[in-house]
C-alpha positions as CSV (number, residue, x, y, z in Angstrom):
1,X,62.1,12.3,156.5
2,X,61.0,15.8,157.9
3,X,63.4,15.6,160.6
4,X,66.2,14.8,157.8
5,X,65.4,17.8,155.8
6,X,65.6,20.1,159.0
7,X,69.5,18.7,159.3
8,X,70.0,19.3,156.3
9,X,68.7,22.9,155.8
10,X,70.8,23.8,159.2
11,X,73.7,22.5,158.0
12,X,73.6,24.1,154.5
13,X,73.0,27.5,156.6
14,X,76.0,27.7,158.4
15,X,78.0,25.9,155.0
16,X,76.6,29.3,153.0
17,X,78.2,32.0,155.5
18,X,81.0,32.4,153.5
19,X,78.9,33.5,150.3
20,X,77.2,36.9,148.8
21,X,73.8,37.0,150.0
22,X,72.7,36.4,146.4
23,X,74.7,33.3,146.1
24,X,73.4,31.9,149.6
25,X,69.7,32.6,148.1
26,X,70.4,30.4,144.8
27,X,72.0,27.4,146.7
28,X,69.3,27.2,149.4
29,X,66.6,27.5,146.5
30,X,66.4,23.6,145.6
31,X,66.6,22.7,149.6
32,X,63.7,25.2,150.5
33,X,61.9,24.2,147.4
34,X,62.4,20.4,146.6
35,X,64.1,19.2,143.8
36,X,61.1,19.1,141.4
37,X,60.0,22.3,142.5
38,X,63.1,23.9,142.3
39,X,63.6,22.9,138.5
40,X,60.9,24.8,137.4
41,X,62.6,28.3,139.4
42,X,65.7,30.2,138.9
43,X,66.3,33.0,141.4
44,X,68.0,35.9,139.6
45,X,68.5,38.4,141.6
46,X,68.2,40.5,145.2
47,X,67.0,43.8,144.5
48,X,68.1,47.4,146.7
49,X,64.4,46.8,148.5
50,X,65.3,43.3,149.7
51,X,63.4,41.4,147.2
52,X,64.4,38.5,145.4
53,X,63.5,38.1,142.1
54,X,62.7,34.4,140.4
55,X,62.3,33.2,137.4
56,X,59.6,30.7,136.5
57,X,58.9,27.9,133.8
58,X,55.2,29.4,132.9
59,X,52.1,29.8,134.4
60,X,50.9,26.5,135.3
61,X,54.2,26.6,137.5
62,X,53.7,30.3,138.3
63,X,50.2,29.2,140.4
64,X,52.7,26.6,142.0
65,X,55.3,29.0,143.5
66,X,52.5,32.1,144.6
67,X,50.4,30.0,146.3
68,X,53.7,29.2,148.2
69,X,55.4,32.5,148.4
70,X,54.7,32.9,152.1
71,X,56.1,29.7,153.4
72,X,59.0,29.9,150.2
73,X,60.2,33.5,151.8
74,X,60.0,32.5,155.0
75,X,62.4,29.6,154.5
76,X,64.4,31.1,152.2
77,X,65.1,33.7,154.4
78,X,65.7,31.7,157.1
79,X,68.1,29.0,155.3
80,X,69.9,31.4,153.6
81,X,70.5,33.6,156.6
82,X,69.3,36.0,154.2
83,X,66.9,38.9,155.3
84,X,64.2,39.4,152.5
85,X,61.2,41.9,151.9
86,X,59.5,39.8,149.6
87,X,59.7,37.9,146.5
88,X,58.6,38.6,143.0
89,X,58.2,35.6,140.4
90,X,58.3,36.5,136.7
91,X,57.6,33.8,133.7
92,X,60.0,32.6,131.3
């Protein structure tokens, strides 16, 4: 299955290319994330310091997505092709 996912997260990288760096970020969010994950997080928007910024379903979710923020920008990043400084999570 883990082997599966990495196809898949390659192939949606090179699909994205043609996008705006914010739209790359969005459509890479469920893959990076899983869909049940994913639900629960909107990204909204890259900011001037390279930060993406995303929206979360509350704060039992919230404890969810910052104990993952490391491995989430780090995937992200690299499955979007998308160079990032961080990312900031804000509730709903």
């Amino acid at each position: 299955m883990q082997r599966m996912r990495d196809v898949l997260r390659g192939e949606l990288g090179r699909s994205l290319r043609e996008l705006s760096e914010e739209d790359r970020l969005a459509a890479a969010w469920t893959v990076v994330c899983g869909a049940a994950m994913a639900a629960h997080g909107r990204v909204l928007r890259l900011d001037e310091e390279r930060v993406v910024h995303v929206r979360v379903d509350g704060e039992e979710w919230m404890q969810q997505f910052l104990a993952m923020r490391a491995v989430l920008q780090a995937e992200l990043a690299r499955v979007a092709g998308v160079r990032l400084g961080g990312i900031h999570f804000e509730k709903q």
